[in-house]
N, C-alpha and C positions, 0 to 999 in steps of 0.2 A: 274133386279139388275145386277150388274156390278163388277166383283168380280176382285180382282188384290191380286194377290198369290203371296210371297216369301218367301225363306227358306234360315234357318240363321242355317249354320252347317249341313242342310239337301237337299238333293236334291229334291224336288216337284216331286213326281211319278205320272204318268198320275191317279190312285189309290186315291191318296192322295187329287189330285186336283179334283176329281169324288166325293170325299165322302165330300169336305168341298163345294162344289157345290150345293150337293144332299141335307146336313144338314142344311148350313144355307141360302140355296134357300127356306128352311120351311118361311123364316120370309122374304121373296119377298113380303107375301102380306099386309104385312104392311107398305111395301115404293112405290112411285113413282117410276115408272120403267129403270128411267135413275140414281138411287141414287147406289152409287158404294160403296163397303164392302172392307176395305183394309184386311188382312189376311196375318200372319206372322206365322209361323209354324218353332219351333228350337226346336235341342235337346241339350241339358246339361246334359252328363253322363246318369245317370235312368231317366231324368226329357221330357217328352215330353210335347211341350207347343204348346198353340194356343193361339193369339192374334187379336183380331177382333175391327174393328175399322170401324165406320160406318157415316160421318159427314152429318148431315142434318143440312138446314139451325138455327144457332142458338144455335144449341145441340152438342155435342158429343154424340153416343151411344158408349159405351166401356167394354169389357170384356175380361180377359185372363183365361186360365184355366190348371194346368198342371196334369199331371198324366205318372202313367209310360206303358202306351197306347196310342198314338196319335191319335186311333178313339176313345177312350173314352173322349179323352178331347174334341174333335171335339162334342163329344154329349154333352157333359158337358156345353161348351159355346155356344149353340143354346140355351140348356133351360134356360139358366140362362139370356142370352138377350132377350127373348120371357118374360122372367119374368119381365124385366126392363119395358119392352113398356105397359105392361098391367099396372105395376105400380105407374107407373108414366105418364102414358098419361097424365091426364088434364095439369099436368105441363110442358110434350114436346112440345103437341099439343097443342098451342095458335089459335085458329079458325083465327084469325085475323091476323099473322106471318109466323106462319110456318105449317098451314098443306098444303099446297104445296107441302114437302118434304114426305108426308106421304098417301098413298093411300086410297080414299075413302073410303072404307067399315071399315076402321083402327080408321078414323077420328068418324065416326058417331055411331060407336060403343061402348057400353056403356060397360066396364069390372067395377069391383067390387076394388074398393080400400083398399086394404087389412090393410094398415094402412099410417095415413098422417102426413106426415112430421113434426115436434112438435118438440119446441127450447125451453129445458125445463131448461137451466141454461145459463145467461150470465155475463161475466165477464169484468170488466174495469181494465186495469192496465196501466201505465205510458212505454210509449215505446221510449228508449233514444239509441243516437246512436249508432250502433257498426258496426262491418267488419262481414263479414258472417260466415267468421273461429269461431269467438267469441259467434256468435248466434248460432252455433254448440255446443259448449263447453256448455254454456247455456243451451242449450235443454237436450242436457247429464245430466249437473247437476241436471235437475228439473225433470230427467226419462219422458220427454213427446218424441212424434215421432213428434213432429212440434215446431216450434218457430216465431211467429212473431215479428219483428225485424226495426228499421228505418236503413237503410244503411247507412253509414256514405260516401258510396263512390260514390252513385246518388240519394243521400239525397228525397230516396222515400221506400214506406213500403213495405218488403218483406217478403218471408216466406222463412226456411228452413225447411226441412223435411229429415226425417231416409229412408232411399230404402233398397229392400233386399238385401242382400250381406254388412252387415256394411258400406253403402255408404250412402252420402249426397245429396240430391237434392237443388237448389234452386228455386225461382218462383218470378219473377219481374215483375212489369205492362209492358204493350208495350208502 
């Protein structure tokens, strides 16, 4: 595994780069050994963060973790991505796609599905033009953290979405 470190507000101490090495080379044996781990390490006042970002063919693996420790976070998002992979194999791991991206013993390994995915309400509503400003306003009005939306400006369906700090995201097809 291939790890590529940067610090946002933080200098990377050889320390630092040792123990996100050490912690999430745990979860080496579940990738191909050319699969590379991106790793974002910032602090914000009390807030120490770790951001892990792991692309395998097909998937995103992703987690962040904050705490006001940066080696607890560091622990924090090892187990919580070791928790991903177990829980979701059958759905990462496509025998026939992508386990390529995943290392033998990972692939043929049977973990316990601790609970499956289940789409227990859907809903239809009429989705009519608007600006993304508007589909904000929107979402606000209806207290949701998401709104999907037809853009009235590349008259194709988008979402917007609430992010922390009172800010907006958008999400357009490519």
């Amino acid at each position: 595994m291939r790890f590529i470190i940067a610090g946002r507000n933080l200098e990377v101490t050889p320390g630092l780069r040792a123990a996100v090495e050490e912690k999430i080379g745990k979860l080496e044996k579940y990738f191909h050994p050319d699969t590379e781990a991106h790793v974002t390490l910032s602090v914000e006042k009390e807030r120490q963060k770790i951001e892990v970002t792991i692309p395998v063919k097909g998937n995103i693996i992703r987690s962040e973790q904050v705490s006001s420790d940066m080696y607890v976070s560091i622990d924090l998002v090892e187990e919580i991505i070791e928790r991903q992979l177990k829980k979701y194999k059958t759905k990462i791991v496509d025998k026939h796609k992508n386990a390529g991206s995943f290392s033998k013993m990972f692939v043929e390994n049977d973990y316990m599905d601790d609970e499956e995915v289940k789409i227990v309400r859907a809903k239809k509503f009429g989705v009519k033009p608007m600006y993304p400003e508007d589909a904000c306003v929107q979402m606000e009005l209806l207290g949701h953290n998401f709104f999907v939306f037809h853009n009235a400006e590349t008259d194709q369906v988008n979402v917007v979405y609430k992010r922390k700090g009172d800010t907006y995201g958008l999400i357009e097809p490519e």
